[in-house]
N, C-alpha and C positions, 0 to 999 in steps of 0.2 A: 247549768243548762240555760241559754240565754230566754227571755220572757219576750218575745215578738207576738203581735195578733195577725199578721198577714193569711194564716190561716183558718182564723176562728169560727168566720162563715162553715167554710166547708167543715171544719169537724161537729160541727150543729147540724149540718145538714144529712151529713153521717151515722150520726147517733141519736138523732130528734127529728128527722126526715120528715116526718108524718105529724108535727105539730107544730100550731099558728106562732110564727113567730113574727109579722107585724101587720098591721091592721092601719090601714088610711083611706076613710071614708067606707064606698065598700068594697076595696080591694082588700083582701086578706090573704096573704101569703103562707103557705106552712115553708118551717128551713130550705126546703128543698126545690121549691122554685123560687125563695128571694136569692140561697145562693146561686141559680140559672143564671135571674138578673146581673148579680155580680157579677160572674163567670164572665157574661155576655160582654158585659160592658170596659171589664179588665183588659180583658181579650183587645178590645176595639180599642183600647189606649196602645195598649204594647203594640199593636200595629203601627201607630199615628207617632209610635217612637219613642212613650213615655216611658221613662222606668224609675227608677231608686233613685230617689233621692230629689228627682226634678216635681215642683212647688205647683198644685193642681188650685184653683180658688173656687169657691163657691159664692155668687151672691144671688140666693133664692127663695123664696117663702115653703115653708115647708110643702112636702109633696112625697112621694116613694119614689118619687127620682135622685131626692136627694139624699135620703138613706141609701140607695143604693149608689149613686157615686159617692157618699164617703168613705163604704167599705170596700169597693171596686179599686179607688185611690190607695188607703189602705195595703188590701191583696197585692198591688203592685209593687208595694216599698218607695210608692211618691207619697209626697207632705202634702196632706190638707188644711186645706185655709179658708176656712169658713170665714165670709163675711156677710153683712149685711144688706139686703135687698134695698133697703131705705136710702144708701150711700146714694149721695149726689153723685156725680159724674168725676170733680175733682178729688174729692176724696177719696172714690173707687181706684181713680186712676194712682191716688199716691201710697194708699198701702198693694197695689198690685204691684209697683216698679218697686218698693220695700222688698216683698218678698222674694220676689224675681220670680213672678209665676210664667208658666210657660202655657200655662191652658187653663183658660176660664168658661166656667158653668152662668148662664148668665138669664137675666128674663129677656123677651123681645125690647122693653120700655130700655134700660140699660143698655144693651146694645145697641139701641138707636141714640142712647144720649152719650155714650162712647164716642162713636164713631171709628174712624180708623186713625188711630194715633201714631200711626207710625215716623212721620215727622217729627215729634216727641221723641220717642221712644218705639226704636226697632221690635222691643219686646212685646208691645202693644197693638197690636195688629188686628185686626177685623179675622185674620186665619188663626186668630188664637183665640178666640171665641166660639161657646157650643151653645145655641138655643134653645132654652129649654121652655114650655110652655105657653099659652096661647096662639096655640095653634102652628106653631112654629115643629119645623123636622127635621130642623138640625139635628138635634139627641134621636131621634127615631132613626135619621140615615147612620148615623152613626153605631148604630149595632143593630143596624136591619139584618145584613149580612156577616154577623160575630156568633160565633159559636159557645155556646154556654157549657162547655169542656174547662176544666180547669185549667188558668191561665200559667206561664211560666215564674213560678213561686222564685223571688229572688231572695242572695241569702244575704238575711238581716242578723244585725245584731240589739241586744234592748237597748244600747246606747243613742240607734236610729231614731231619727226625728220622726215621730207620729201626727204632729201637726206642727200648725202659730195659728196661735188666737192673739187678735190685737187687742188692745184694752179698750173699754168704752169711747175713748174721746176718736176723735178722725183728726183734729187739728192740732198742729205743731208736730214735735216730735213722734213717728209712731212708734207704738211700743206691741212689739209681737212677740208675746209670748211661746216658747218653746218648749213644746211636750215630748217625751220619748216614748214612745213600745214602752219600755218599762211603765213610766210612770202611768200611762193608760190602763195598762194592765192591770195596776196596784189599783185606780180608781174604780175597777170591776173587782176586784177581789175581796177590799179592804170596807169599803163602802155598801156590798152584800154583807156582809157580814154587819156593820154598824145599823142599817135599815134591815135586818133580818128578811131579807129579798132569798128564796131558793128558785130553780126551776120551773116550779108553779106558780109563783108571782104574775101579776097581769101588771102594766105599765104602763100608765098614763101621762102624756106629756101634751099639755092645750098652750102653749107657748112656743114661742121661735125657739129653735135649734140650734141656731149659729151663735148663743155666746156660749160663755163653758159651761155658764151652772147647768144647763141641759142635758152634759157628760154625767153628772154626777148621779141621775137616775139612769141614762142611757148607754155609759157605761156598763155597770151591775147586771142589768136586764140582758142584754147582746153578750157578756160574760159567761153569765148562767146558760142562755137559749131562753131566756123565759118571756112571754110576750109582751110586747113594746107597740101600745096602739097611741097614733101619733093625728092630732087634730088639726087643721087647715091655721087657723088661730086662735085665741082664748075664746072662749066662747060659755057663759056661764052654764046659762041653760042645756046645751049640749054636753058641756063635761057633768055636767049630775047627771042627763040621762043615760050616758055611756058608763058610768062607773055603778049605777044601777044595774043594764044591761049586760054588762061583760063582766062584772062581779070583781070592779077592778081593786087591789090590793096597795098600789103602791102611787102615789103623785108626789109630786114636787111645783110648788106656787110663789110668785113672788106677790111681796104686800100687795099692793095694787089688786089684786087679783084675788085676793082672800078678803079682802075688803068688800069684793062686788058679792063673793059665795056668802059671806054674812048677810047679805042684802037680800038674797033668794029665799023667797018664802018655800021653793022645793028641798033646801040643806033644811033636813032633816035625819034623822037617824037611820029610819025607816031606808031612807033612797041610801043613804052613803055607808051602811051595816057594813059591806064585805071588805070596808075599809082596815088597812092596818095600817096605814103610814099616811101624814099629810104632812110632808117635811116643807117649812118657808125656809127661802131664801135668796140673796138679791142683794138686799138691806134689811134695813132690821125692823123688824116685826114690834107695834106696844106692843104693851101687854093687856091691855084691855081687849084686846084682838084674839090674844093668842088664848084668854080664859074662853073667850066669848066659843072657838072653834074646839075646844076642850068640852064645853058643855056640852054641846051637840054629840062632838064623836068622843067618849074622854077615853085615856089612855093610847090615841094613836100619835098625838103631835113630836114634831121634831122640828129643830132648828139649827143650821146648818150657819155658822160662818167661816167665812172661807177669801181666801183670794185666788184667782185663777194661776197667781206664780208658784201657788202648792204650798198652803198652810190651813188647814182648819181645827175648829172646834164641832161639837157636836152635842146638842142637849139632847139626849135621851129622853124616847117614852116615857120610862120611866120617875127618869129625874125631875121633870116639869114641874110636878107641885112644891116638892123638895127646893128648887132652887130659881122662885121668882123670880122674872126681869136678866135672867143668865143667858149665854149664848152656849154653854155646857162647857165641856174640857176635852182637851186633844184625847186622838183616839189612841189605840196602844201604837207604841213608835214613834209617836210624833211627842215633841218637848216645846214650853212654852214660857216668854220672861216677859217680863213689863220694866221697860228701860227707861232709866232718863236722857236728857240729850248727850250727855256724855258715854252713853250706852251702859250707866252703871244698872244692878241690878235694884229695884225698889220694892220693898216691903208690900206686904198683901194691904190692901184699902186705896194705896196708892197709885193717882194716875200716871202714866206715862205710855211710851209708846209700845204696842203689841208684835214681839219680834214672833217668832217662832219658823221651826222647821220636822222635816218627815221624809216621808218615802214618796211622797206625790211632788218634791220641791222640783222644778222648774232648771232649765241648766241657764235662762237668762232671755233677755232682751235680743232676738233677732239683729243681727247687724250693727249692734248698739252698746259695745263695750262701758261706756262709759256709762251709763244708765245700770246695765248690770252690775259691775261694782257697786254702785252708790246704793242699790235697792239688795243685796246678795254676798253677805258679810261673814266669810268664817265660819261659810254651811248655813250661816242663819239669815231668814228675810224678814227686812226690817220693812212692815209695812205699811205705817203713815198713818195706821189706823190708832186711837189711845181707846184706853181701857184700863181694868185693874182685876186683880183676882181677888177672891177672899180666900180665907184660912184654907179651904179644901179646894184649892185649886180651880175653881170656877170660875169663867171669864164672863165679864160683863162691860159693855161696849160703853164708851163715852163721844165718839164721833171719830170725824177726821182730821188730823193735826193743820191741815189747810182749810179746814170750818172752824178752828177753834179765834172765837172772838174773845179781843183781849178789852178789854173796857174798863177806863182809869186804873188799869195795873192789873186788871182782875179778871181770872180766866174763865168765861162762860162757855160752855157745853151747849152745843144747838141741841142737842136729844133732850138736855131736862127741863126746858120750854116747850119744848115739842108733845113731852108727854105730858105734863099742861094742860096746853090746849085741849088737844085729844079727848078729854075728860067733858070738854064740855058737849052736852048732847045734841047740838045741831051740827057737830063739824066732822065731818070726814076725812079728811086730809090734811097736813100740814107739814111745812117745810122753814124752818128759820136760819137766816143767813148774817153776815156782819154788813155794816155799810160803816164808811166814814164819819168820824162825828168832830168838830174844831173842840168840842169840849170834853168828849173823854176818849177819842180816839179813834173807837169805834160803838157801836149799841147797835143793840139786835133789833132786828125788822120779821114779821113773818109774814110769810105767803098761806094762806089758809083756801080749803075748797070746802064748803058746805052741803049738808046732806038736801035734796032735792025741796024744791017749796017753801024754804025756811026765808023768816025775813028778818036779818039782823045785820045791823050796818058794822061797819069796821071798826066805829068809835066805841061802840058797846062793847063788843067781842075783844078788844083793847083793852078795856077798864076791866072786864071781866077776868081776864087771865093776868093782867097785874097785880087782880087784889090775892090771887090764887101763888105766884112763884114764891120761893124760898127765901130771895133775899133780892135786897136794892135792883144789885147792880144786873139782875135778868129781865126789870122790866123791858119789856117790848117801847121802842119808841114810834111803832107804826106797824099797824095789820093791813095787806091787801090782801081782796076776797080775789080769787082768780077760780076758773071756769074749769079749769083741770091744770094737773102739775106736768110739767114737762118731763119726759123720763127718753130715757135708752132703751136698747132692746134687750137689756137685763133688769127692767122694771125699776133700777134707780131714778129717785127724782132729781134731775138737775139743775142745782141750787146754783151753779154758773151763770144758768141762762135767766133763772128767774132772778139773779141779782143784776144781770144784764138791763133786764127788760125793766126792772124797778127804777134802774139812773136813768133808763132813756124816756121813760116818762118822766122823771123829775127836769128834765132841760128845759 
């Protein structure tokens, strides 16, 4: 029997009719009027011509517009392509001609920095644009008159594309990742079951929507029917008082953001009790972090690594104390090797690079054959990330094989500087990268953000974490203090830009 979701809404609405199934701000839906919205909105596509298979985009901050056109798109058997509100105008324009979208979800600001491209590009037209918020009635005309009847369900198979999600960068090559019905499915089924999520679960997400990690609790929850209350943006102060108020069960946070909840004199036990799960993920989490978020709530933490091509690990609740500084072990199904460059297999302690595959893998790179091969190898993805396991199969991250800095022959790890640093008690943040060096080739620099009021120049905080690393060749040959780290809207700090901005002040 094929596993398609085109239906999911409605069978929630069916048999959970009468319970809240999402929450934004203070609109609160039960099943049975978010599926209306659905219905409504489906409706109002299939009119305008849309159906299977033709490529819907999103670029919007969250709202209950845009849950409800993902599953509206969804229901119809068109691909969602979630992307980022933040895109410049070029960029927007060049993963929408990538995908070959045919109808984009847009803010007024982006539609006004669009314009009508159709001299560019036929496909890009000011008539393939929907306005969505700030007072704008594009999206309001658009299913003023649509009927909240169930739209003409077309027949899918789980091989059907469910979405492209593109990868963090916008520049060069895009890489749009391709999901199936299947594999969405598996990320509600497999992933309830690993975050022990049932029905009753409450679901909190205070982050943008539009990469994947946001699947991975948003998934599970819209799976089950179980409620999915979804915040404007991060917002510290409001997500403890909402998981207070709504008694909420289940989050998902990237560092950055766990960083600020440590900082909350209201994260207490008392406010965050009805918690069962506070899964990080993103990047990788110290672990001074991850005890610190243990004390408070213990027993609920998890950590999640993953790449959106469909490969993770998972540390258990459980395992946490058990297995320090681990990123945990693939769930059941999934298989995992640490390879060298010639793909042989390498012994437990040993690093090399982190292949792995499952029932969530990914069938490739949009449009991009050639990228597919290179990264999607004989079922397995090979993903750029190193690492090593030990004897019980536990993985533990070493960084990314394009961070890894080679200095006089000798391979340094940006993470075991990083966690270093970390240690020391006025610094909050930190990010270490390679630059050029005429005399050993390359040597590490870090970018470091300090905790508020603190007054400690770069040359000490230098001297300080040299006399701290393991051997020679990690000393740091230069700290800049910066004012915040640059990240994505998957809470990665990007160490591109911050190596960027370091040469360009060195000119």
């Amino acid at each position: 029997m094929p596993t398609t979701l085109e239906k999911l809404i409605a069978r929630h609405a069916r048999y959970r009719a009468d319970e809240i199934a999402v929450i934004f701000g203070d609109q609160r839906l039960t099943w049975a009027r978010f599926n209306a919205s659905v219905n409504r909105l489906a409706n109002a596509l299939q009119a305008r011509g849309i159906g299977k298979g033709d490529k819907l985009a999103t670029a919007l901050p969250n709202s209950m517009e845009l849950l409800v056109i993902y599953w509206a798109t969804i229901s119809i058997g068109a691909v969602l392509v979630p992307l980022s509100p933040l895109l410049k105008a070029t960029g927007l324009i060049n993963l929408l001609d990538n995908a070959e979208v045919c109808l984009a979800f847009l803010t007024p600001e982006l539609t006004a920095a669009l314009g009508d491209r159709g001299a560019e590009n036929p496909s890009i037209t000011s008539d393939n644009y929907i306005i969505v918020g700030g007072g704008a009635t594009d999206y309001a005309d658009l299913i003023a008159a649509s009927p909240d009847t169930p739209p003409d369900y077309p027949q899918l198979q789980q091989e059907d594309l469910f979405n492209i999600v593109y990868s963090s960068g916008t520049t060069g090559i895009p890489k749009g990742i391709m999901h199936s019905h299947l594999v969405r499915a598996n990320y509600g089924s497999h992933f309830a079951a690993s975050f022990r999520m049932t029905p009753e679960s409450v679901v909190l997400h205070t982050g943008s929507i539009v990469f994947n990690g946001a699947f991975v609790t948003l998934m599970p929850c819209f799976f089950l029917g179980a409620c999915y209350i979804l915040h404007p943006h991060f917002d510290v102060a409001a997500l403890i008082e909402t998981v207070a108020r709504e008694r909420v069960t289940h989050i998902m946070m990237v560092p950055s953001q766990i960083v600020a909840l440590l900082q909350s004199p209201a994260f207490n036990s008392h406010n965050m009790q009805s918690m069962e799960m506070l899964l990080t993920i993103g990047a990788p989490l110290q672990q001074q972090f991850k005890e610190a978020v243990n004390a408070v709530i213990p027993g609920r933490f998890y950590e999640l690594y993953g790449l959106t091509e469909g490969f993770v690990t998972i540390l258990d609740r459980n395992d946490f104390e058990q297995q320090p500084g681990s990123v945990g072990c693939p769930p059941p199904g999934y298989d995992i090797r640490i390879v060298d460059d010639r793909g042989e297999d390498l012994a437990p302690g040993q690093i090399g690079e982190i292949v792995g595959r499952g029932p969530i893998l990914s069938s490739g790179y949009y449009r991009q054959p050639e990228l597919t091969r290179e990264a999607f190898r004989d079922g397995w993805l090979f993903s750029g990330d190193l690492g090593y396991l030990d004897e019980g199969g536990f993985l533990y991250l070493a960084g990314r094989k394009k961070e890894l800095i080679i200095t006089g022959g000798v391979n340094v790890y940006p993470q075991d500087i990083e966690a270093v640093t970390l240690t020391h008690p006025d610094v909050l943040e930190a990010a270490v990268f390679g630059v050029e060096s005429e005399k050993w080739g390359e040597t590490p620099v870090a970018a470091i953000v300090l905790k508020p009021d603190v007054a400690l120049t770069a040359v000490e905080l230098q001297s300080w974490i040299n006399n701290r690393v393991e051997a020679r060749f990690q000393k740091l040959s230069e700290v800049v203090i910066v004012e915040q780290m640059p990240c994505n809207v998957a809470g990665k700090t990007l160490k591109h830009e911050l190596k960027e901005n370091y040469l360009a002040n060195k000119k």
